[in-house]
C-alpha positions in Angstrom: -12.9 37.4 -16.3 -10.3 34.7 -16.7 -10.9 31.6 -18.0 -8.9 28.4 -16.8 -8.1 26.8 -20.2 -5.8 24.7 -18.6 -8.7 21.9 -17.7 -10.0 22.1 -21.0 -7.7 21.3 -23.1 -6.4 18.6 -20.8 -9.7 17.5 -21.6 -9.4 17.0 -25.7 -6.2 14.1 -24.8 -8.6 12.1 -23.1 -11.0 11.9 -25.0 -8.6 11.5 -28.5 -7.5 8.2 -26.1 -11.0 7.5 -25.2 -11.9 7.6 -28.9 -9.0 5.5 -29.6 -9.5 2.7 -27.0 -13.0 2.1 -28.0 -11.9 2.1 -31.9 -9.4 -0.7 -30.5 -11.9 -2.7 -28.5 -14.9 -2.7 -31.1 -11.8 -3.5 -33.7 -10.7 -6.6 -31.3 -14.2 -7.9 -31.0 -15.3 -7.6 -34.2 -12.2 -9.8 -35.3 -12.3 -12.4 -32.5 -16.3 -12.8 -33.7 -14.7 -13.7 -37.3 -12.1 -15.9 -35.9 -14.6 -17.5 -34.1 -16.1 -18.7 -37.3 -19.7 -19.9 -35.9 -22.2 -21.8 -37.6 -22.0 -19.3 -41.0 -19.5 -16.7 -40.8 -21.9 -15.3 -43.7 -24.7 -14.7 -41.8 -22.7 -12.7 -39.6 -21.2 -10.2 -42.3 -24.4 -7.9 -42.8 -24.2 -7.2 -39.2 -20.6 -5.9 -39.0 -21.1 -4.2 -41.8 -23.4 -2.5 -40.5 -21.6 -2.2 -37.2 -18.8 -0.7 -39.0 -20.6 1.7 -40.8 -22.2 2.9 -37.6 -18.9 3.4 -35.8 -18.0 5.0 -38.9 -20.2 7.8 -38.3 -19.9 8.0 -34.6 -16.3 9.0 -35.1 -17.1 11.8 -37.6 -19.5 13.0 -35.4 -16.8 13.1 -32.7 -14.1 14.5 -34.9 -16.4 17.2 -36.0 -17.4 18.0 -32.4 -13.7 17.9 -30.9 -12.7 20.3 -34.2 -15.9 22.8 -32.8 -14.8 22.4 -29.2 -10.8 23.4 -30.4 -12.7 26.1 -32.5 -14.5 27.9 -29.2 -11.1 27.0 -27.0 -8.9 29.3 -29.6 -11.7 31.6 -30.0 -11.9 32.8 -26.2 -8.2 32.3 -26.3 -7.5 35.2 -28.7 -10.8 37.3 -26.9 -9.3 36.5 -23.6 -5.5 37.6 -25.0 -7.2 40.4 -26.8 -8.3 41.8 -23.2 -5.0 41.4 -21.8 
């Protein structure tokens, strides 16, 4: 049974860009909303702490998920080379 890896790790690019374009965009708007200055710039700063934090930890999660999918991909690499 062969198994097209060619798809797959197309795949991990897009999303390392996907992960990088939303980084980017929350980045962008979390700077034009401090450039913006508002009423008290203070009252805003728990809040994108917060927001940072949580992004933070959304990109772990997605690093360690993309390192686990790279883990399988070389794993049924070498079973799939193995059967060769």
């Amino acid at each position: 049974m062969s198994i097209p890896l060619a798809p797959i790790i197309l795949l991990i690019p897009l999303l390392i860009f996907a992960l990088v374009v939303i980084v980017i965009v929350a980045f962008a708007r979390f700077l034009f909303r401090l450039a913006s200055g508002g009423d008290d710039p203070r009252r805003e700063r728990p809040e994108d702490t917060r927001e940072i934090q949580q992004m933070h930890a959304n990109l772990s999660r997605i690093e360690e998920r993309l390192e686990a999918l790279e883990t399988i991909l070389l794993e049924r690499q070498r079973q799939y080379d193995q059967k060769a």
